[in-house]
PyMOL Python script that loads the backbone (N, CA, C, O; Angstrom):
from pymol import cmd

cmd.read_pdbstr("""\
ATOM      1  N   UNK A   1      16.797  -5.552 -16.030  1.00  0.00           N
ATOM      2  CA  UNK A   1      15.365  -5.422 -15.894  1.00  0.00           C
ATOM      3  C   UNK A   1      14.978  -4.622 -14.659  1.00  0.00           C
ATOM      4  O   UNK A   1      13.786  -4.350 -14.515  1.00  0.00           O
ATOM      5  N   UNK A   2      16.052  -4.130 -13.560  1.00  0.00           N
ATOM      6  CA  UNK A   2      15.637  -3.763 -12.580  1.00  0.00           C
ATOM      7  C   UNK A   2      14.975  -2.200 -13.011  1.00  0.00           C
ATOM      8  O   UNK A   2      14.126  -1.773 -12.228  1.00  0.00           O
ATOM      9  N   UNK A   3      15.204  -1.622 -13.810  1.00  0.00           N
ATOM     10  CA  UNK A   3      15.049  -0.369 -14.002  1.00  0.00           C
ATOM     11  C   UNK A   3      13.150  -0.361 -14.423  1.00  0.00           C
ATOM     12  O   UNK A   3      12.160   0.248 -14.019  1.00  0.00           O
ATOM     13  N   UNK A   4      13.403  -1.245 -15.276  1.00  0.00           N
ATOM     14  CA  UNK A   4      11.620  -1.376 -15.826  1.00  0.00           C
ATOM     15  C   UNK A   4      10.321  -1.386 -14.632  1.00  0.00           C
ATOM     16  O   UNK A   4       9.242  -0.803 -14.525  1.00  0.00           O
ATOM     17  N   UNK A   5      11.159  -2.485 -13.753  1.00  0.00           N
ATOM     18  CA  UNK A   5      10.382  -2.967 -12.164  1.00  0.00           C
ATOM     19  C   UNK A   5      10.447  -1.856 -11.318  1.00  0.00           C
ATOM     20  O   UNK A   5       9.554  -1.688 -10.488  1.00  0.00           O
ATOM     21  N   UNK A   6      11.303  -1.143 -11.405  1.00  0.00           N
ATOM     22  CA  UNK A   6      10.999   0.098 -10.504  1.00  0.00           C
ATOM     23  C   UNK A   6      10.323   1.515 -11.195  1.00  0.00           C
ATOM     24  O   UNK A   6       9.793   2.380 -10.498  1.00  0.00           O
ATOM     25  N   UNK A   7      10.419   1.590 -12.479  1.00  0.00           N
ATOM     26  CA  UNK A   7       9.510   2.484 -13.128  1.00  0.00           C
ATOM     27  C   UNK A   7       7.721   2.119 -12.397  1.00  0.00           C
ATOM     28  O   UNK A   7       7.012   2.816 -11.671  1.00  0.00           O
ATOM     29  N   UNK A   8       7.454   0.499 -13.103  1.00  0.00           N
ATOM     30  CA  UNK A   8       6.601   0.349 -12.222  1.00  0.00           C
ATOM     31  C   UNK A   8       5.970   0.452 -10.911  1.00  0.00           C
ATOM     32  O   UNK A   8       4.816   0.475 -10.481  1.00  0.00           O
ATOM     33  N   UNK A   9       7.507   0.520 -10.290  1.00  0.00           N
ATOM     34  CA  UNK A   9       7.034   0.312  -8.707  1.00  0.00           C
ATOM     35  C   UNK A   9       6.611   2.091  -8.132  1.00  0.00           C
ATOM     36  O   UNK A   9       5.796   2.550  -7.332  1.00  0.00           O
ATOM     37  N   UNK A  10       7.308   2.484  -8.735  1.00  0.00           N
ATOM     38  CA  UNK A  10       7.499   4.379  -8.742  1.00  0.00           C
ATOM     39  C   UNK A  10       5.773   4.397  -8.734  1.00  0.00           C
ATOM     40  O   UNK A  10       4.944   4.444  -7.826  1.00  0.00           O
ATOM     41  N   UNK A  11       5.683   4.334 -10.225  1.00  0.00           N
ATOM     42  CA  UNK A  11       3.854   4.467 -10.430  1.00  0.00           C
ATOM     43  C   UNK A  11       2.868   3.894 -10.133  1.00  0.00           C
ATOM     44  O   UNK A  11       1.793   4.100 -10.696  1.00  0.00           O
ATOM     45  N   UNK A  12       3.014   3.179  -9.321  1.00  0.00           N
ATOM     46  CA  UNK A  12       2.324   2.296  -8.909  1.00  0.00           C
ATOM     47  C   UNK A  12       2.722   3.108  -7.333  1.00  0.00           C
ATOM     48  O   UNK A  12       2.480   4.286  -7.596  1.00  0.00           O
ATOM     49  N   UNK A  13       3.032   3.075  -6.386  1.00  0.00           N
ATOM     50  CA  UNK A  13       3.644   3.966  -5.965  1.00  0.00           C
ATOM     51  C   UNK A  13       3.014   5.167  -5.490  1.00  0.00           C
ATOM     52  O   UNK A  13       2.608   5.303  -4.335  1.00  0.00           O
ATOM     53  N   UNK A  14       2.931   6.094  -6.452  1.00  0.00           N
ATOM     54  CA  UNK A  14       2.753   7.446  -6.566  1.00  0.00           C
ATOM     55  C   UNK A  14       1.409   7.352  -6.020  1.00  0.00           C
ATOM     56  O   UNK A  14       1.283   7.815  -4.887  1.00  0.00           O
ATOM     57  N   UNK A  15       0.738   7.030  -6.378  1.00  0.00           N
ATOM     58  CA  UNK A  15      -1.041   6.956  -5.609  1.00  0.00           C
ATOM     59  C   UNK A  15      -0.883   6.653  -4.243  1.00  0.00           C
ATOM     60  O   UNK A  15      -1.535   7.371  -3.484  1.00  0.00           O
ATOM     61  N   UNK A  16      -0.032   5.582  -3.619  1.00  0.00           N
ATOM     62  CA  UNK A  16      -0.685   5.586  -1.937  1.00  0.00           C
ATOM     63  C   UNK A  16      -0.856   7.227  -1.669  1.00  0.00           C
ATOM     64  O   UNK A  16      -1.896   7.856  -1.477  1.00  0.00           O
ATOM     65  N   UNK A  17       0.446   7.674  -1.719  1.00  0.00           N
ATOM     66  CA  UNK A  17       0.560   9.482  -0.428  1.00  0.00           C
ATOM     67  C   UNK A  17      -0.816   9.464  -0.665  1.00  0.00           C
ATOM     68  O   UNK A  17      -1.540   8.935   0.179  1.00  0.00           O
ATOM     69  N   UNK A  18      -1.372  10.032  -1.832  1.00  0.00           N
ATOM     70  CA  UNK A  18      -2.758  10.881  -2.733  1.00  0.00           C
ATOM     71  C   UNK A  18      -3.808   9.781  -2.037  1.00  0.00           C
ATOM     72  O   UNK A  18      -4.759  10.493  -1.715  1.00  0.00           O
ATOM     73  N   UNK A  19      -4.148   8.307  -1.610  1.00  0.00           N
ATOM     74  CA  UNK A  19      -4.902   7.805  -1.312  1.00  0.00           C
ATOM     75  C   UNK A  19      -4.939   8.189   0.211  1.00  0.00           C
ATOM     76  O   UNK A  19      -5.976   8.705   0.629  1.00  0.00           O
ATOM     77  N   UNK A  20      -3.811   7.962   1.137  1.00  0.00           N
ATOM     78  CA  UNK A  20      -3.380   7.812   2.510  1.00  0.00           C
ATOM     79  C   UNK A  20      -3.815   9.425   3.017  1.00  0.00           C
ATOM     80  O   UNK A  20      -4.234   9.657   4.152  1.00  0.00           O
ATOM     81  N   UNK A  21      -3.625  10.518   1.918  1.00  0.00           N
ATOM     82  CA  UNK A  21      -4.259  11.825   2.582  1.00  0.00           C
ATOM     83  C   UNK A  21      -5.571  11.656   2.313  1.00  0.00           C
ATOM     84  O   UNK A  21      -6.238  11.677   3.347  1.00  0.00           O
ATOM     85  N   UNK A  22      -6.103  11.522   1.485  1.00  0.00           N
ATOM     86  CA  UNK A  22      -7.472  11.625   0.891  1.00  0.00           C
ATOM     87  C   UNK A  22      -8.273  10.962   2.797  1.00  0.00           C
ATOM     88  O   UNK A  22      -8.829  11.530   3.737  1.00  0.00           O
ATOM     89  N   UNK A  23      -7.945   9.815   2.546  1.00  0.00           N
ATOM     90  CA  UNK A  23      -8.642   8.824   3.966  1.00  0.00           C
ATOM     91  C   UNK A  23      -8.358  10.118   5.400  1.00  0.00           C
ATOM     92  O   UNK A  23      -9.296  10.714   5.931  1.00  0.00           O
ATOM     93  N   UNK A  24      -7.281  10.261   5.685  1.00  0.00           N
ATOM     94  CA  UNK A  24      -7.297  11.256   6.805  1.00  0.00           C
ATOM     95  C   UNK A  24      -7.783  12.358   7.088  1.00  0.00           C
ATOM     96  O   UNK A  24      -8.183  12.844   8.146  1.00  0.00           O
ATOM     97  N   UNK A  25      -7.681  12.958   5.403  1.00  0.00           N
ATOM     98  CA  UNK A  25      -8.709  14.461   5.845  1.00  0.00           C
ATOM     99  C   UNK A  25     -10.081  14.270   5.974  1.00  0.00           C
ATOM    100  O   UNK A  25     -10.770  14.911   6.767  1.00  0.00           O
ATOM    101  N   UNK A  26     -10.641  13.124   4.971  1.00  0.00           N
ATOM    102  CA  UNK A  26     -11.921  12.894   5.333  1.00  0.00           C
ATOM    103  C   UNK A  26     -12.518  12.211   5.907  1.00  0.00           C
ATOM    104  O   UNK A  26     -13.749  12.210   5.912  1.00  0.00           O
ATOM    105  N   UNK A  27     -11.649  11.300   6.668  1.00  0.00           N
ATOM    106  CA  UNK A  27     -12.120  10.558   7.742  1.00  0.00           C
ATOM    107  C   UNK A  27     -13.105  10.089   7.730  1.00  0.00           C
ATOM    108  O   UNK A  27     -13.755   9.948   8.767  1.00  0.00           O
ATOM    109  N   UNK A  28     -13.806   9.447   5.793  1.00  0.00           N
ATOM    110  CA  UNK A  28     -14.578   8.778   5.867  1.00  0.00           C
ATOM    111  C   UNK A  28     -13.833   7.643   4.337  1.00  0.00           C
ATOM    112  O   UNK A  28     -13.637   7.995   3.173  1.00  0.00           O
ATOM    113  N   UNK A  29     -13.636   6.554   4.857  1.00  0.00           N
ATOM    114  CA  UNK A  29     -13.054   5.196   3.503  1.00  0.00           C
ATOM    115  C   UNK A  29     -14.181   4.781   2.827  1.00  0.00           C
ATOM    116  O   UNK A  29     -14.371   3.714   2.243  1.00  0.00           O
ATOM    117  N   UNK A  30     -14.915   5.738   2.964  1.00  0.00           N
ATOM    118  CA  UNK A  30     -16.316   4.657   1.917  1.00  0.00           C
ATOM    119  C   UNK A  30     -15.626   4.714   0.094  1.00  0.00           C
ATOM    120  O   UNK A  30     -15.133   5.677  -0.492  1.00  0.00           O
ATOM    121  N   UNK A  31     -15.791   3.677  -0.267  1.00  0.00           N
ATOM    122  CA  UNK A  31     -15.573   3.216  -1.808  1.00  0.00           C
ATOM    123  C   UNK A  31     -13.944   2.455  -1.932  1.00  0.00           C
ATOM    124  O   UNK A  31     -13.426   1.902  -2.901  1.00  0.00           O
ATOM    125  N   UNK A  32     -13.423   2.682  -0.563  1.00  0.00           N
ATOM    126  CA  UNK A  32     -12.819   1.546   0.003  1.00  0.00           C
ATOM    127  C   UNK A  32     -12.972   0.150  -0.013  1.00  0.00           C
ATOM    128  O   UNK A  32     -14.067  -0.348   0.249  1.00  0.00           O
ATOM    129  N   UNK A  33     -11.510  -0.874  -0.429  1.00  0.00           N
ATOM    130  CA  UNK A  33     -12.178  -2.214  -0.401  1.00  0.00           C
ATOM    131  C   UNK A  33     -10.589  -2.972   0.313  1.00  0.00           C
ATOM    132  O   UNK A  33      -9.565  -3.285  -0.294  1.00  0.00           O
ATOM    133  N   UNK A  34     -10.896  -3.081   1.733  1.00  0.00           N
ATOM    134  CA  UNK A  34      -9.995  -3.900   2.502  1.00  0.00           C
ATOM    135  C   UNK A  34      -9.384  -5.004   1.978  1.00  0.00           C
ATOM    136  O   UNK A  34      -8.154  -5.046   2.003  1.00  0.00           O
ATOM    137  N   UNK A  35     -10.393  -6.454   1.220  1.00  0.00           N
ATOM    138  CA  UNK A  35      -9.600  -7.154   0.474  1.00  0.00           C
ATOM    139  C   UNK A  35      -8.655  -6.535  -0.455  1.00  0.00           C
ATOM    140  O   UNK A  35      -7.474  -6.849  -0.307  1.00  0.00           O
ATOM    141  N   UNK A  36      -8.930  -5.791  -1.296  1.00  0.00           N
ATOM    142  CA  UNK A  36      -7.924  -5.111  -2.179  1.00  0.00           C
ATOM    143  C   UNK A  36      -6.866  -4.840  -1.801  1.00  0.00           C
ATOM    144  O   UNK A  36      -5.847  -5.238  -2.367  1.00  0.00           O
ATOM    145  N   UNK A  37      -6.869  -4.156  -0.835  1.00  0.00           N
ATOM    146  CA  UNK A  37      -5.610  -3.354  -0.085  1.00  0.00           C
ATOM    147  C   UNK A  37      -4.786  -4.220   0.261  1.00  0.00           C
ATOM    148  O   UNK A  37      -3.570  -4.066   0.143  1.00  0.00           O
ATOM    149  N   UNK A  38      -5.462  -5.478   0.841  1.00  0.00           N
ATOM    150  CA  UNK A  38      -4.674  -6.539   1.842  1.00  0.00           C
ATOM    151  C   UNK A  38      -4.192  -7.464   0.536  1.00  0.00           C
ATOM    152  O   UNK A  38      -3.238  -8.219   0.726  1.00  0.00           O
ATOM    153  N   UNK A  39      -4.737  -7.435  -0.613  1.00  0.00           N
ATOM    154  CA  UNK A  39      -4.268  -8.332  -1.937  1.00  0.00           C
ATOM    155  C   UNK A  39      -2.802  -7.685  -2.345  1.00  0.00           C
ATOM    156  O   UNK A  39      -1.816  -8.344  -2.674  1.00  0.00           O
ATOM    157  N   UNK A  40      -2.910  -5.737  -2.215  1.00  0.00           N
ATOM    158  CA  UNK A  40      -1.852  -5.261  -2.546  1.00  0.00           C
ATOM    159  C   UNK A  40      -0.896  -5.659  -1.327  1.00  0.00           C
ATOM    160  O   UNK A  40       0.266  -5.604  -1.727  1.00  0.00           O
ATOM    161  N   UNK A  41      -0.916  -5.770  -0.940  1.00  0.00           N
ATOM    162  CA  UNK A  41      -0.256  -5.552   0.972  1.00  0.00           C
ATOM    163  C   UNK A  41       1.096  -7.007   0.076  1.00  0.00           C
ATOM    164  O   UNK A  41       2.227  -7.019  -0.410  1.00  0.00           O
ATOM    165  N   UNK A  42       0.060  -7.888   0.326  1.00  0.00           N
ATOM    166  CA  UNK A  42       0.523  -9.509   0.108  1.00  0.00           C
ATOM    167  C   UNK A  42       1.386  -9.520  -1.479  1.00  0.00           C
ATOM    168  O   UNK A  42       2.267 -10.379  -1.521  1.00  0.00           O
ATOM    169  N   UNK A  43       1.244  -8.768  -2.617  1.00  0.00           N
ATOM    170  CA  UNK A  43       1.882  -8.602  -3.628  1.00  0.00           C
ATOM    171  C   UNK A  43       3.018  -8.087  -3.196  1.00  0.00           C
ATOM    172  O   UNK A  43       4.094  -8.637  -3.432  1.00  0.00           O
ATOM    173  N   UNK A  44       2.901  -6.865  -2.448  1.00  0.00           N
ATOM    174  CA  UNK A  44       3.788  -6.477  -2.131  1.00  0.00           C
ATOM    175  C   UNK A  44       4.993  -6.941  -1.092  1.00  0.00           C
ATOM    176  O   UNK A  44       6.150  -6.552  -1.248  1.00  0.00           O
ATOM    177  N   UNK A  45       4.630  -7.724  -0.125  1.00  0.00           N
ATOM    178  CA  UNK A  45       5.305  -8.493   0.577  1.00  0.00           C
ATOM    179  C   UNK A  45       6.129  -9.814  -0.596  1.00  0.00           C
ATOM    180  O   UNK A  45       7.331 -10.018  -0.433  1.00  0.00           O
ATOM    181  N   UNK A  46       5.599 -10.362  -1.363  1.00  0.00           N
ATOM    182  CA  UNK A  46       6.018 -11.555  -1.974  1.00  0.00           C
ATOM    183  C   UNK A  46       6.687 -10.692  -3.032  1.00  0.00           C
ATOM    184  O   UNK A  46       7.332 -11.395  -3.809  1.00  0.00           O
ATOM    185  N   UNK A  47       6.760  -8.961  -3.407  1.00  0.00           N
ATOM    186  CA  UNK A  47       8.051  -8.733  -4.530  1.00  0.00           C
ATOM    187  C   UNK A  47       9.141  -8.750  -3.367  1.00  0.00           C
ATOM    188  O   UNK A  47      10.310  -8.874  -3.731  1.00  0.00           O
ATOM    189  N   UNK A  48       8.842  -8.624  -1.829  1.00  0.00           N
ATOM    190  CA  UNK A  48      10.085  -8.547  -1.567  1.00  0.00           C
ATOM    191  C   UNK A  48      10.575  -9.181  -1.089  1.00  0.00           C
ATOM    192  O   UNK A  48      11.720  -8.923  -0.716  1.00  0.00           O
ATOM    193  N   UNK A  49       9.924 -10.475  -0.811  1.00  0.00           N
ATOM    194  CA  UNK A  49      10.679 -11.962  -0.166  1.00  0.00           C
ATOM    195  C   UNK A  49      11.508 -12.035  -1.645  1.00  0.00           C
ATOM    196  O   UNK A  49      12.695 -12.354  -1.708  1.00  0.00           O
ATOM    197  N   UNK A  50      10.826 -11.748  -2.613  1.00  0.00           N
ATOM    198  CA  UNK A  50      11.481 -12.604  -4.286  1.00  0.00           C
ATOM    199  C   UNK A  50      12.622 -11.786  -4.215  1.00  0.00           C
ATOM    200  O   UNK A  50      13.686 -12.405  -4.234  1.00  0.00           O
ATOM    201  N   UNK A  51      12.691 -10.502  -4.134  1.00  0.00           N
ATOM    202  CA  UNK A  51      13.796  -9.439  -4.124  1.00  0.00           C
ATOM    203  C   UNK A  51      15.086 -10.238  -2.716  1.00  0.00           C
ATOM    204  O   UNK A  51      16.288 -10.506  -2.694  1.00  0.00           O
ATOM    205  N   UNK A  52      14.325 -10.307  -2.083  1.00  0.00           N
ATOM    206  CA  UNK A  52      15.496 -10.868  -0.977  1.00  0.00           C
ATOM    207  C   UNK A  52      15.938 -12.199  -0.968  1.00  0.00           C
ATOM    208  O   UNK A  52      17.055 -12.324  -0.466  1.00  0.00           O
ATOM    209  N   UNK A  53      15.216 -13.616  -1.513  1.00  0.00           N
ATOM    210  CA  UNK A  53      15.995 -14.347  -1.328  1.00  0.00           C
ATOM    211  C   UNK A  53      16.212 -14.692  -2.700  1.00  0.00           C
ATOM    212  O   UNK A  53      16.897 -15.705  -2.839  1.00  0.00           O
ATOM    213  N   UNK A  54      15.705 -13.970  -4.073  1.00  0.00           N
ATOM    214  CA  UNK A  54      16.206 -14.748  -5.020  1.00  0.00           C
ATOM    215  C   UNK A  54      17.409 -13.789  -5.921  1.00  0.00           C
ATOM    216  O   UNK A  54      18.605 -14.046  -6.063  1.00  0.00           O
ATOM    217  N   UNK A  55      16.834 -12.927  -6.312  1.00  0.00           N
ATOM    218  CA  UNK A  55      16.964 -11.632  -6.816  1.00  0.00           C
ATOM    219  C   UNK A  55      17.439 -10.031  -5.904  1.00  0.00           C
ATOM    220  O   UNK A  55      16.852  -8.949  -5.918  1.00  0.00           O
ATOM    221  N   UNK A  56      18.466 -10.364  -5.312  1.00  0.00           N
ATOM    222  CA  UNK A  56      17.896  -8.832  -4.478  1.00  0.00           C
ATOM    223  C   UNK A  56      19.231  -8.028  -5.376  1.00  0.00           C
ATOM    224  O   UNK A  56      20.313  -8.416  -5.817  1.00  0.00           O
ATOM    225  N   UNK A  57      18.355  -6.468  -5.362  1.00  0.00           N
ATOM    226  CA  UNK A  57      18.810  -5.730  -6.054  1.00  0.00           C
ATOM    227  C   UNK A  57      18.225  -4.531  -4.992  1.00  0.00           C
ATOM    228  O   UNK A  57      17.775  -4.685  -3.856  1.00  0.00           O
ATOM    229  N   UNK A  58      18.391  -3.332  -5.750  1.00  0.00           N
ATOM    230  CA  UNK A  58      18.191  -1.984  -5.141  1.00  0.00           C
ATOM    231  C   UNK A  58      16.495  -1.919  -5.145  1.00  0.00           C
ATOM    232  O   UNK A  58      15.752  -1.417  -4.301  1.00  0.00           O
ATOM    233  N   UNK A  59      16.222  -2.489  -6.181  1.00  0.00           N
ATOM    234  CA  UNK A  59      14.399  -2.136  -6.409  1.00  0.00           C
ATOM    235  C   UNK A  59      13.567  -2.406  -4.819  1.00  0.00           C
ATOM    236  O   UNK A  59      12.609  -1.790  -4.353  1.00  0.00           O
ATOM    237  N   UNK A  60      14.423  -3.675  -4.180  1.00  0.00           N
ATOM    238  CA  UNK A  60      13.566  -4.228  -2.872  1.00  0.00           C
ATOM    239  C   UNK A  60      13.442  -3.355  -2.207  1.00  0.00           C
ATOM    240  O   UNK A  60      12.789  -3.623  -1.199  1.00  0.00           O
ATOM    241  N   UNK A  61      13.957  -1.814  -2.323  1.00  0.00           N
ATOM    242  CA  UNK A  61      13.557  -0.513  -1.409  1.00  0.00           C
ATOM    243  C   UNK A  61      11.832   0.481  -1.494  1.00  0.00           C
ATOM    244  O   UNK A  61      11.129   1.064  -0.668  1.00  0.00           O
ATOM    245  N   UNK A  62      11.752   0.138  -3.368  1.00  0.00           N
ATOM    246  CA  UNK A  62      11.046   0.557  -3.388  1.00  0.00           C
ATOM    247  C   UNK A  62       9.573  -0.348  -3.149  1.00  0.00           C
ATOM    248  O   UNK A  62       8.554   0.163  -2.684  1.00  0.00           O
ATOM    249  N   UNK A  63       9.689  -1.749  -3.556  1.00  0.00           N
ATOM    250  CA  UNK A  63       8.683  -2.490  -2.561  1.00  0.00           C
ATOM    251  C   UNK A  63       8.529  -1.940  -1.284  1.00  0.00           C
ATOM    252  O   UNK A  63       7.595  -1.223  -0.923  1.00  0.00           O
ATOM    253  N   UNK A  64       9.457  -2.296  -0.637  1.00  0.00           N
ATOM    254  CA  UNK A  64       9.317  -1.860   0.722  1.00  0.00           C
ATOM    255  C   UNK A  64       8.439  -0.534   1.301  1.00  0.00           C
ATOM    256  O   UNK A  64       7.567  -0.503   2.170  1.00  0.00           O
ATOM    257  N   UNK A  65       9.002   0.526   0.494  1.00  0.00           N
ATOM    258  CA  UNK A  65       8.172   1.588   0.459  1.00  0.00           C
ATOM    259  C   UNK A  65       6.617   1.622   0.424  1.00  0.00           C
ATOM    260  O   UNK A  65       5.737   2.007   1.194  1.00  0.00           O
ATOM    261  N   UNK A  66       6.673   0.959  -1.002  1.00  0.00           N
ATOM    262  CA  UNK A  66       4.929   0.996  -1.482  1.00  0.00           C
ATOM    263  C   UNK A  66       4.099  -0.066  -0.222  1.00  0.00           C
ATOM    264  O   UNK A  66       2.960   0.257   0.115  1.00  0.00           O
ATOM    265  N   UNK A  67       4.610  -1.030   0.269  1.00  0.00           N
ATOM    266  CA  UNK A  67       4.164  -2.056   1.195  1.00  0.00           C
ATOM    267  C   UNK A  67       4.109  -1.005   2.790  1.00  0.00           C
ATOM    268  O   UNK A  67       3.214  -1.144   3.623  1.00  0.00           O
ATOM    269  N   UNK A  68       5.018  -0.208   2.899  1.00  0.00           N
ATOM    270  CA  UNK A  68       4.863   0.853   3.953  1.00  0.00           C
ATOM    271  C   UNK A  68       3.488   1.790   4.019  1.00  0.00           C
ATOM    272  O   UNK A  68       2.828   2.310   4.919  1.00  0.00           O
ATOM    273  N   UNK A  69       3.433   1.730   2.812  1.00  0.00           N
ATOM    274  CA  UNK A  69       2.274   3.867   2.700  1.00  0.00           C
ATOM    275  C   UNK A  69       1.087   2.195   2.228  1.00  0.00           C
ATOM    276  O   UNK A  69       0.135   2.519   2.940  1.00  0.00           O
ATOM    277  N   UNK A  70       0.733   1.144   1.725  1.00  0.00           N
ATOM    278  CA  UNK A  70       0.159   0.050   1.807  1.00  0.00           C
ATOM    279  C   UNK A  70      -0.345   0.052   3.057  1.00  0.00           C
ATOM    280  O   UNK A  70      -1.562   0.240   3.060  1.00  0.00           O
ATOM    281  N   UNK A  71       0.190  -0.101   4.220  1.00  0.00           N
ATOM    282  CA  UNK A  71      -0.106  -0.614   5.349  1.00  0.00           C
ATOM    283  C   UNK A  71      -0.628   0.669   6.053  1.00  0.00           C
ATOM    284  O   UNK A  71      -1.818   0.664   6.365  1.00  0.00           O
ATOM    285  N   UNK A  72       0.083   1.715   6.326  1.00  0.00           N
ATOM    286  CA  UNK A  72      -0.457   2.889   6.308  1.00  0.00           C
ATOM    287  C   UNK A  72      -2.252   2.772   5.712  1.00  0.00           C
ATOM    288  O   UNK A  72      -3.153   2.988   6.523  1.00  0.00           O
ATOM    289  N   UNK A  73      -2.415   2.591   4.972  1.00  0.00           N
ATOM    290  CA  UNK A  73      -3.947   2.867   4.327  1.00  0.00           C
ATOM    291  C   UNK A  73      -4.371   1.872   4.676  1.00  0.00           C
ATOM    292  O   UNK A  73      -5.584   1.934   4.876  1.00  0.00           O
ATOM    293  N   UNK A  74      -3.945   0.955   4.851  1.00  0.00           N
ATOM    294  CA  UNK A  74      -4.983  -0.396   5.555  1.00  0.00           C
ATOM    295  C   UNK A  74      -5.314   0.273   7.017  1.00  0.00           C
ATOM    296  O   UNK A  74      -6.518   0.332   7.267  1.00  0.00           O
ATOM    297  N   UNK A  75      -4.642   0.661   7.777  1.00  0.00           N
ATOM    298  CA  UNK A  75      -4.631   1.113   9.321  1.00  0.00           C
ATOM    299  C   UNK A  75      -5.626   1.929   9.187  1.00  0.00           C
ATOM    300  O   UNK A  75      -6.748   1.629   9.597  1.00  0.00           O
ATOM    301  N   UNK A  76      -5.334   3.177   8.543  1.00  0.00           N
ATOM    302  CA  UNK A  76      -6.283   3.904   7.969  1.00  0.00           C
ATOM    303  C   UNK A  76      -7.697   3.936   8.133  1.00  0.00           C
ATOM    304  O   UNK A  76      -8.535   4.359   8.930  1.00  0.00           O
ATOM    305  N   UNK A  77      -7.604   3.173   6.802  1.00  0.00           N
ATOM    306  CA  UNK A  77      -8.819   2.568   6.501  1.00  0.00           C
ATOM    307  C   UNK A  77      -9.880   1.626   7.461  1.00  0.00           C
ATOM    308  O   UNK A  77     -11.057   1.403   7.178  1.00  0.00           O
ATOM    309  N   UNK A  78      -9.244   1.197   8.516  1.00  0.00           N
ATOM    310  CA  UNK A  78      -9.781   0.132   9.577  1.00  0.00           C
ATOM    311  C   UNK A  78     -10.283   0.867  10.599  1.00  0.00           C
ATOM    312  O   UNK A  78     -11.426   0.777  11.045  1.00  0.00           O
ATOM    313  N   UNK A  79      -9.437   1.584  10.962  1.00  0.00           N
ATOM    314  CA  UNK A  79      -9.962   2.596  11.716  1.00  0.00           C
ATOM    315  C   UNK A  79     -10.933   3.289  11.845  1.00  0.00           C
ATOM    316  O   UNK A  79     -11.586   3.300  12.888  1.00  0.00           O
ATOM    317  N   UNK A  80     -11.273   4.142  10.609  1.00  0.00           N
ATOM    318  CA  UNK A  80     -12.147   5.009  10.076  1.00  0.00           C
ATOM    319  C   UNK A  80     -13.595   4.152  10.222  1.00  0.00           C
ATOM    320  O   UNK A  80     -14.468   4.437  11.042  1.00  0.00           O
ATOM    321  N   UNK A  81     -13.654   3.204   9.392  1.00  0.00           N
ATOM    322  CA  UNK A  81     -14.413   2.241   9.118  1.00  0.00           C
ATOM    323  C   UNK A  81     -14.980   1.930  10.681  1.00  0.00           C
ATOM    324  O   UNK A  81     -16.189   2.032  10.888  1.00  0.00           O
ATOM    325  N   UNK A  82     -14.286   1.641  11.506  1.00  0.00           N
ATOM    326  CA  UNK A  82     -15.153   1.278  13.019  1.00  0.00           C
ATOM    327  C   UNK A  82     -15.318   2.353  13.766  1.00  0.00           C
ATOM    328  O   UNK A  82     -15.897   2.125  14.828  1.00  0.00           O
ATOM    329  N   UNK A  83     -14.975   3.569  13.553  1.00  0.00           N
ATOM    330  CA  UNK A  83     -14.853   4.220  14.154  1.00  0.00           C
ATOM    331  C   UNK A  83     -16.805   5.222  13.517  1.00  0.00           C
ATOM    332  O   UNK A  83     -17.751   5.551  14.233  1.00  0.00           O
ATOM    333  N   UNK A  84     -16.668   5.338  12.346  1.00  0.00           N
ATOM    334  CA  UNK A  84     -17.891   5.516  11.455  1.00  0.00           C
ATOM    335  C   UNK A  84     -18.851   4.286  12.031  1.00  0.00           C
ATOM    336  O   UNK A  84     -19.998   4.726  11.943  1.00  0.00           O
ATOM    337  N   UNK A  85     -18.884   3.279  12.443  1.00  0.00           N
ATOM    338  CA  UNK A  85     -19.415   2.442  12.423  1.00  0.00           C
ATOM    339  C   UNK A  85     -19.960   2.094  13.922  1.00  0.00           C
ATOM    340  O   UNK A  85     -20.748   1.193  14.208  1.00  0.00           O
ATOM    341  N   UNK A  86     -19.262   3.160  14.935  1.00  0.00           N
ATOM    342  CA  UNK A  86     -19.952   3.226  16.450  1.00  0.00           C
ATOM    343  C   UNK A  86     -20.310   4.227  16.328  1.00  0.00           C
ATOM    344  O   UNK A  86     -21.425   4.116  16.838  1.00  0.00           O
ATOM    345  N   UNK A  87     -20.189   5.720  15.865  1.00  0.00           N
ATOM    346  CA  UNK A  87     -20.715   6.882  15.743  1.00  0.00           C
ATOM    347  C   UNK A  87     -22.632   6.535  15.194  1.00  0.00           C
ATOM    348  O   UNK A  87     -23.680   7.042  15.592  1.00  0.00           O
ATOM    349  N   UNK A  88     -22.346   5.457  14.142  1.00  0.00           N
ATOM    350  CA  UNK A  88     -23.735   5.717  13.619  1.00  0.00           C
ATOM    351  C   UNK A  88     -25.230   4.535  14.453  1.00  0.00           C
ATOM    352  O   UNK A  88     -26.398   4.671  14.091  1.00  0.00           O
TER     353      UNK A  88
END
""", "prot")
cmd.dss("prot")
cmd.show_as("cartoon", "prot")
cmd.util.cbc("prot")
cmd.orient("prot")
């Protein structure tokens, strides 16, 4: 089954880079939603506790990944957001 879980994880995946540039060049997160991100954040942390203490296989790399460019856009996103938010 590991192959199926990482197809998923791939495409699922593929959107942070495309989200994580989008936020930097425009240096504005509006239509942004922090709970969301932090819901993915936490999914993503709990495939890879499951990957590490129950199941670990090769896939726990690509969690890891998506939970990386994840956190990345939360930072991002926090930033921007206060930073927009003393400017105005």
């Amino acid at each position: 089954m590991g192959i199926f879980e990482a197809v998923m994880l791939f495409c699922f995946g593929a959107s942070w880079p495309l989200a994580i540039y989008k936020t930097y060049k425009s240096k504005n997160p509006v239509g942004k939603s922090l709970p969301f991100l932090y819901l993915v954040f936490v999914g993503y942390a709990s495939g890879i506790c499951h990957k590490y203490f129950i199941a670990c296989n090769w896939v726990i790399y690509l969690y890891i990944v998506n939970l990386l460019l994840v956190g990345i856009d939360i930072v991002l996103t926090k930033y921007y957001l206060s930073k927009n938010k003393k400017s105005t």
